[in-house]
C-alpha positions in Angstrom: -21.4 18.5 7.0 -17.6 19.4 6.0 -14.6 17.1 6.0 -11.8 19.1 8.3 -9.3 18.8 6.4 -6.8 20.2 8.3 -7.3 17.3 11.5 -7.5 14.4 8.3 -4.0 15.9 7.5 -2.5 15.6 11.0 -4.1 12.3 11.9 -3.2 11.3 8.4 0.6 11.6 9.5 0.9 8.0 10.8 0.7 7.2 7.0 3.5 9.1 6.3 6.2 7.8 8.4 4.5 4.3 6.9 5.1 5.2 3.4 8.6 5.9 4.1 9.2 2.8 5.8 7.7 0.9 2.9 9.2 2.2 -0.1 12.5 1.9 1.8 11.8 -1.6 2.8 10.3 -3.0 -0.7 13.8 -1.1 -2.3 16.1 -2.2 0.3 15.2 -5.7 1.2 14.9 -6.9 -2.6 18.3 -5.2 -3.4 19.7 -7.2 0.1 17.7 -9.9 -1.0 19.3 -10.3 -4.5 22.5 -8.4 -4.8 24.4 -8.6 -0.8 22.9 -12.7 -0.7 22.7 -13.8 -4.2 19.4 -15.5 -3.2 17.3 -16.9 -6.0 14.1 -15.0 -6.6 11.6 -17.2 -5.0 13.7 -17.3 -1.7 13.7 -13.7 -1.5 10.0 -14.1 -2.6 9.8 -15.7 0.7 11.7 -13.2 3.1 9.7 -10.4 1.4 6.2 -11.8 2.7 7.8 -12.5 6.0 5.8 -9.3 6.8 2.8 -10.9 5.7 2.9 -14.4 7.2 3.1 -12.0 10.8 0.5 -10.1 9.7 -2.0 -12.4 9.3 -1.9 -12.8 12.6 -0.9 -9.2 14.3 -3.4 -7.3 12.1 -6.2 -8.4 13.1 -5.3 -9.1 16.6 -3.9 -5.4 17.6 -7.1 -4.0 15.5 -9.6 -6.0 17.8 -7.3 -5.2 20.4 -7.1 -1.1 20.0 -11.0 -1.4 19.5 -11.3 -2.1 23.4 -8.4 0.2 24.7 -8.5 3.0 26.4 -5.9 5.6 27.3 -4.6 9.2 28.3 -3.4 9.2 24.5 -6.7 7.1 23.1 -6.9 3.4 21.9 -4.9 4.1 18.8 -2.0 6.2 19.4 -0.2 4.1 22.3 -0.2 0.8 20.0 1.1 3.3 16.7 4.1 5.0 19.0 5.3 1.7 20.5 5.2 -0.3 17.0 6.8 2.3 15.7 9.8 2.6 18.4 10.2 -1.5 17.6 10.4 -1.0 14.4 13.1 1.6 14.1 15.1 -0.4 16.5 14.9 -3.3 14.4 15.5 -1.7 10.8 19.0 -0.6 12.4 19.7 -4.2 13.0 18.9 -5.2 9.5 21.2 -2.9 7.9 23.8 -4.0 11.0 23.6 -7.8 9.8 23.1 -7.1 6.1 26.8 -5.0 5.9 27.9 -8.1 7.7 25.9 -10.5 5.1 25.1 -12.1 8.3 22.0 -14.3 7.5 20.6 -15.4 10.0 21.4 -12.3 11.9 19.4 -10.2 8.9 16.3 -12.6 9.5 15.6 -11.9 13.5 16.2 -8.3 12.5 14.2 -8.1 9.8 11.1 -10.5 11.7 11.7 -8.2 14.8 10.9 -5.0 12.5 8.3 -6.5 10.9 6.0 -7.3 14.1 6.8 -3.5 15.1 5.1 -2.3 11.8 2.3 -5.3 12.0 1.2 -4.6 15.5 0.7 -0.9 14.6 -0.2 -0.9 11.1 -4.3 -1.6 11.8 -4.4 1.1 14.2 -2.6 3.7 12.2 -5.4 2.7 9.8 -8.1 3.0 11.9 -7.6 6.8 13.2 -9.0 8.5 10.2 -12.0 6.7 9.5 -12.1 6.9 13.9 -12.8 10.2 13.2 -14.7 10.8 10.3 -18.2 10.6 9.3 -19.1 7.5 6.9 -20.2 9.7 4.4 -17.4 11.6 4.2 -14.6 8.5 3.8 -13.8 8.5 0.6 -12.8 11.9 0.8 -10.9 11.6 3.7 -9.0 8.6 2.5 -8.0 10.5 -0.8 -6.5 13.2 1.7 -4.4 10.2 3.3 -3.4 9.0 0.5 -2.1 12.1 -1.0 -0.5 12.2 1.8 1.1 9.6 1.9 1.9 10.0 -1.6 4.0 13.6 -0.6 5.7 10.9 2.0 6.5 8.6 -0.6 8.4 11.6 -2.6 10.5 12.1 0.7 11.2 8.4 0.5 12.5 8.7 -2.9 14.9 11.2 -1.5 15.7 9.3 1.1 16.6 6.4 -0.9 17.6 6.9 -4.5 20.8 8.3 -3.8 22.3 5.9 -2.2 20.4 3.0 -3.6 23.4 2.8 -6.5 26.4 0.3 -7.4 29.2 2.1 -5.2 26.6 1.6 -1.6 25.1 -1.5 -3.3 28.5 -3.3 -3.4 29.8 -2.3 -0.3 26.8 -3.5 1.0 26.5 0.1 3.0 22.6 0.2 3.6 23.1 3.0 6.5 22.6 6.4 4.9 19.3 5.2 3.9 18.3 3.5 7.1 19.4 6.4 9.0 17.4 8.9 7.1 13.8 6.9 7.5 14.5 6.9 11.5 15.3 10.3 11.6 12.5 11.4 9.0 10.5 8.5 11.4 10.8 9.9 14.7 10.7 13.7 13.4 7.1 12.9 12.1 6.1 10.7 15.1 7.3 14.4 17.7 4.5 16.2 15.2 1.9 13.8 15.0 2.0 13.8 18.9 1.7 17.6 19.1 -1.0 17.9 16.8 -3.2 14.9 17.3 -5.4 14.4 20.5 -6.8 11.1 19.4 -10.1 11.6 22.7 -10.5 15.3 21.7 -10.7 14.6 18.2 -13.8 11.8 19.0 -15.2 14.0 21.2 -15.5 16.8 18.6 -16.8 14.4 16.0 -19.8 13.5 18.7 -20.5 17.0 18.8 -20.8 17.1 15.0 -22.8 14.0 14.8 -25.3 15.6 17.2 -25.6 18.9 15.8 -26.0 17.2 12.5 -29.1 15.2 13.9 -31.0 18.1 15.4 -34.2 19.0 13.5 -34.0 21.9 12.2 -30.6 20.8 10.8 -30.8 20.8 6.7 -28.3 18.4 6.1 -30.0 15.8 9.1 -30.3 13.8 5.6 -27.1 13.4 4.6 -26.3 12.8 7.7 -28.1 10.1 8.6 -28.0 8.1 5.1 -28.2 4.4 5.5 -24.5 2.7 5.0 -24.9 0.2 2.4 -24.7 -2.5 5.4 -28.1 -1.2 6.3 -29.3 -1.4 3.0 -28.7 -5.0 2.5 -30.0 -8.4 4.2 -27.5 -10.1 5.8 -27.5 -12.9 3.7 -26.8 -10.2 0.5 -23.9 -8.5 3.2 -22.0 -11.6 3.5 -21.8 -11.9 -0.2 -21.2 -8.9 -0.7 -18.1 -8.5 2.0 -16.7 -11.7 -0.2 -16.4 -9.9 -3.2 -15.0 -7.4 -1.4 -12.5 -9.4 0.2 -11.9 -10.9 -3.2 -11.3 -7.8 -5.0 -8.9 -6.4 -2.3 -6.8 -9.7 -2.4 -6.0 -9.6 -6.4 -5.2 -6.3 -6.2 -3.0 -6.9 -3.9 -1.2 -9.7 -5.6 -0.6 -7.2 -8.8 0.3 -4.0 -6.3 2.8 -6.3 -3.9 4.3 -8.3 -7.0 4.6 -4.8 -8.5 6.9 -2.8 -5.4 8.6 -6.3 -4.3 10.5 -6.5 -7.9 9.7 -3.5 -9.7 13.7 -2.1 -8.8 15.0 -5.1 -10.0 12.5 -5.0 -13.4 14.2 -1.2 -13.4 17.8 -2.7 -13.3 17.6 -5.6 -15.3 15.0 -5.2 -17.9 14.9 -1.3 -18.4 18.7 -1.4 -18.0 18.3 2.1 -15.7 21.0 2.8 -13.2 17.8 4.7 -11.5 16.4 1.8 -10.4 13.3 3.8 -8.1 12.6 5.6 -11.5 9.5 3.4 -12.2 8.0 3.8 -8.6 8.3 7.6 -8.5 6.3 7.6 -12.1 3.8 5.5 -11.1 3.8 7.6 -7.7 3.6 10.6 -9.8 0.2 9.8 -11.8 -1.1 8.0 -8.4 -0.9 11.6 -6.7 -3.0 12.7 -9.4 -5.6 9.7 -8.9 -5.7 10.4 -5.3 -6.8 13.8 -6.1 -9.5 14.0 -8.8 -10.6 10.5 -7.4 -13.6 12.2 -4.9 -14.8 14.2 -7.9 -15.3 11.2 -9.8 -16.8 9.1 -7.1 -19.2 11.4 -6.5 -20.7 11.3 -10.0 -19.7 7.2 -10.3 -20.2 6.2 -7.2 -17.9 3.8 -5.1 -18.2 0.6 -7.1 -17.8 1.9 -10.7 -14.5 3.9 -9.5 -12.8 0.7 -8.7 -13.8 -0.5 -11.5 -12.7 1.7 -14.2 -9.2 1.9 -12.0 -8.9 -1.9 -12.7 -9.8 -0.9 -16.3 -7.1 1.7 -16.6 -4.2 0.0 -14.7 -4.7 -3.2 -16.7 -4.7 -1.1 -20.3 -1.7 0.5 -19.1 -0.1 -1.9 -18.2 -0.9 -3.7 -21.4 0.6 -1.6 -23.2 4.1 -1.3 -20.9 4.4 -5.2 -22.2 4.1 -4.4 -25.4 6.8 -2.2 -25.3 9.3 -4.9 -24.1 8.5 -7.4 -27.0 11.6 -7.1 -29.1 9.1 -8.2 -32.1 6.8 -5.8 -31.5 8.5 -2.7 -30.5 10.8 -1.3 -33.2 10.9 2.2 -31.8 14.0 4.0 -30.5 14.9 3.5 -27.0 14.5 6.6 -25.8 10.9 7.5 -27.6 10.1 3.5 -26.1 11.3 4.8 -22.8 9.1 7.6 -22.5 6.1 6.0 -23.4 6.8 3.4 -21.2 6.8 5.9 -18.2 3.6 7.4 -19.7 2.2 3.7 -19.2 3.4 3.7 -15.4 1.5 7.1 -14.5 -1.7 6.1 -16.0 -1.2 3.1 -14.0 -0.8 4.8 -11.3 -3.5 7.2 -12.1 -5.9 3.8 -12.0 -4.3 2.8 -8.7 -5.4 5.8 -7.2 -9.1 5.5 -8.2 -8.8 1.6 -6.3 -7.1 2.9 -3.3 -9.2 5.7 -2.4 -12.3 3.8 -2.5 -11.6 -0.2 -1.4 -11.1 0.8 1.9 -13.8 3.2 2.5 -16.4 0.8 0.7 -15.4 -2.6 2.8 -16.0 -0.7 6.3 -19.3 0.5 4.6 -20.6 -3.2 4.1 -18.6 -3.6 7.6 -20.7 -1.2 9.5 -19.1 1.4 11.6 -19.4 0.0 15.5 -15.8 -1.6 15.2 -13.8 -0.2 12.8 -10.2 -1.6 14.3 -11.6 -5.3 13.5 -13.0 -3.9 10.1 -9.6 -2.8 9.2 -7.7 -6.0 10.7 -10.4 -8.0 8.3 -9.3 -6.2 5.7 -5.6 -5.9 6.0 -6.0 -10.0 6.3 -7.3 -10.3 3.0 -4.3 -7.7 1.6 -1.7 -9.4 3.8 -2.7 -13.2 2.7 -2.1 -11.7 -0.8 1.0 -10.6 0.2 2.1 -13.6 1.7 1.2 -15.8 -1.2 2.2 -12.9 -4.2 6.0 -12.4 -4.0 6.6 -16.0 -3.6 4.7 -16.7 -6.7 5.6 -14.0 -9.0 9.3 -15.1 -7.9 8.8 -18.5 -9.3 7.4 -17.0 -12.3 10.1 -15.0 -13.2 12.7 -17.8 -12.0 10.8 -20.2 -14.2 11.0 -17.6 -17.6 14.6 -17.4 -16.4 14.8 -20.5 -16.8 13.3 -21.0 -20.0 15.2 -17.6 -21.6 18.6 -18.2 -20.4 18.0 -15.0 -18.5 20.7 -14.8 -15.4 21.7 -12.6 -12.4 25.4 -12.6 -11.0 25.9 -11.8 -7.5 29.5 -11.2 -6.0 29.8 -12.4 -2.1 33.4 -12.1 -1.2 35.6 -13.9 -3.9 32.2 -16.4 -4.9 30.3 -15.2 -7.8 26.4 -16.7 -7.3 24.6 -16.4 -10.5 21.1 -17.6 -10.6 18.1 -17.7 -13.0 15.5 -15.3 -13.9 13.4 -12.4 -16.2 11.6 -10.2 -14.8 9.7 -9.5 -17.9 7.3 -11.9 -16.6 6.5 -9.6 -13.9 4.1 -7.1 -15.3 1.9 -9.8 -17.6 1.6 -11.7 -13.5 -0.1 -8.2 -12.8 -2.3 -7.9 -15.6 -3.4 -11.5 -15.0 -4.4 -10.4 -11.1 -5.9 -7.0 -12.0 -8.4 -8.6 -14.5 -9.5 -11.2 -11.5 -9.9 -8.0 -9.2 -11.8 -6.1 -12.0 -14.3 -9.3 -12.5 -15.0 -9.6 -8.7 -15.6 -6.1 -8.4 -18.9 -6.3 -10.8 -20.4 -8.6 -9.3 -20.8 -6.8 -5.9 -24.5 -5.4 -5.7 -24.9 -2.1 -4.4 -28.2 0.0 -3.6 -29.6 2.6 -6.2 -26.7 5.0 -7.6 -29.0 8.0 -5.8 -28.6 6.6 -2.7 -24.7 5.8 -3.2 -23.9 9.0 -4.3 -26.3 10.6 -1.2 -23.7 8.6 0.7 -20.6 9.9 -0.7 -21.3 14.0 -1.1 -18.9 15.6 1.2 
């Protein structure tokens, strides 16, 4: 049984018009945030997990939801095109309100986008796993995640050129906005030419079936247990837990990371560039997405993760190191490339997580409902994200605080200057990832035969 790589790709697309909504978003509404308001860092902590706060509601509501639908276009695609058409509508408002600094304006704009991308986000999620074989996941998610990785590079084109002073001051958010609806709805007329959510479930019933018959020599691979099966349901539940533990730490070091890590660019690397970190840790994630399969399939599921955790939070060590006047007595520019050496192995490690988490919670989740698996999921993520950018922003207001660090925003003739570092960032991270990397040991798994049966593409 062969992944078809070529229908992962084009159901894959909803991830990509995702990705560049997202890196816009986490680099537009934290600039917005700090530099058009002049709000302090734990009040734009706040607004940033507005997006959250919804979803831990819509997530798992239009998940169970698109479970049970049924359609001309399937139970996944109608929720994904009108989420999307919200969402688009809305992000035009935001930068409408946000060249007006109009506040409150900005908020029902932004709240309004942000229930367009919740109610469509776990069905997006849910169409590639829809239509792929369990033991093939893994696989599949590293092809979405490349991806969206090659999504995420047209975001950065998108964005970085007019993400500088000269837009920034005028408050002139449109070029940017403009080019993820285009890129947006350009994506969404290809998606709908080359995906036929029923014929693609159809087909994969006709593979399941072959695969069954007798005299079929991969019937074994086939049918391999899930590790729900494998477990009691006592061990399941505990298992899920960890799970559900793992995936919420690492997302409180992931969102902390893309909710400040422009602002950590500006105001503790000093780069004009402020997306440079992202794109290097993009860079070294698209390698992680790739080699991650071969490496599951020797390490199996669980020990991935793992060593990700191990790699990011090394990495990432290091990076803080580097920012330690005491420590580092290095030239700038030989400090600066090692730096960005740090933030590709990071994201080299981030790709090993990504790959797998998702694949191994709807594993333990079993297969029969895979929209309320991926709400459950996207619940523990989002109440990370709710809880993270708040946090981290308290952290670095507090360090601020204690420094003498300081941020000057101009609104008219009114200078607002406010506290914080943002070299407390990275060492918040580190702190999460080692709390992911614990949980993720204790999570019992069958024999490494049978795991690695259930991984072979």
């Amino acid at each position: 049984m062969k992944l078809n790589i070529k229908n992962t790709i084009y159901a894959s697309l909803a991830f990509g018009w995702i990705t560049i909504f997202w890196f816009g978003y986490d680099n537009l509404i934290q600039t917005i945030n700090i530099a058009t308001f002049g709000l302090r860092t734990p009040i734009s902590g706040l607004i940033l997990a507005i997006d959250n706060i919804l979803g831990l509601l819509v997530l798992p509501v239009f998940g169970w939801l698109s479970d049970r639908s049924k359609s001309r276009l399937g139970k996944r695609t109608p929720y994904i095109l009108a989420g999307t058409l919200l969402s688009m509508v809305g992000l035009f408002f935001v930068g409408f309100f946000a060249h007006n600094q109009n506040l409150t304006g900005y908020l029902i704009a932004l709240v309004v986008t942000l229930f367009g991308m919740a109610a469509y986000r776990s069905p997006a999620l849910s169409l590639v796993p829809d239509i792929t074989p369990e033991p093939l996941r893994s696989k599949a998610n590293a092809v979405s995640n490349l991806v969206s990785a090659l999504f995420n590079l047209l975001a950065v084109a998108l964005v970085t050129p007019f993400l500088v002073q000269n837009y920034i001051e005028n408050n002139n958010y449109f070029p940017i906005i403009i080019g993820i609806v285009v890129s947006t709805f350009v994506t969404v007329g290809f998606f709908l030419w080359k995906v036929k959510e029923n014929k693609l479930l159809a087909d994969l019933d006709k593979q399941l079936q072959v695969c069954s018959l007798p005299e079929n020599k991969e019937k074994e691979v086939c049918n391999t247990p899930s590790l729900r099966d494998t477990c009691d349901k006592k061990a399941r539940l505990r298992n899920k837990l960890l799970l559900l533990t793992t995936i919420f730490f690492f997302y409180m070091a992931y969102n902390a990371l893309v909710s400040n890590f422009t602002n950590y660019a500006h105001y503790v690397l000093n780069l004009e560039f402020r997306s440079l970190p992202l794109i290097v840790v993009m860079g070294g994630a698209i390698v992680g997405f790739a080699l991650t399969p071969k490496f599951t399939k020797i390490l199996g599921r669980k020990k991935t993760i793992f060593a990700g955790f191990i790699i990011m939070i090394t990495a990432f060590l290091v990076a803080t190191l580097l920012i330690l006047p005491y420590v580092n007595r290095m030239p700038t520019l030989i400090s600066n490339i090692i730096m960005n050496i740090c933030f590709a192995v990071a994201g080299f490690g981030y790709g090993f997580v990504m790959v797998n988490i998702y694949p191994m919670f709807l594993e333990f989740s079993g297969t029969a409902k895979v929209g309320q698996g991926t709400g459950i999921f996207a619940m523990a993520m989002t109440v990370a994200m709710v809880i993270t950018p708040v946090l981290s922003g308290m952290l670095i207001e507090q360090l601020g605080i204690l420094t003498g660090s300081t941020y000057s925003t101009t609104i008219g003739s009114v200078v607002i200057t406010n506290f914080g570092d943002y070299r407390a960032l990275i060492p918040y991270s580190i702190v999460n990832l080692v709390f992911g990397a614990i949980a993720i040991l204790f999570v019992k798994t069958p024999s490494q035969a049978l795991h690695n049966k259930d991984i072979t593409p």
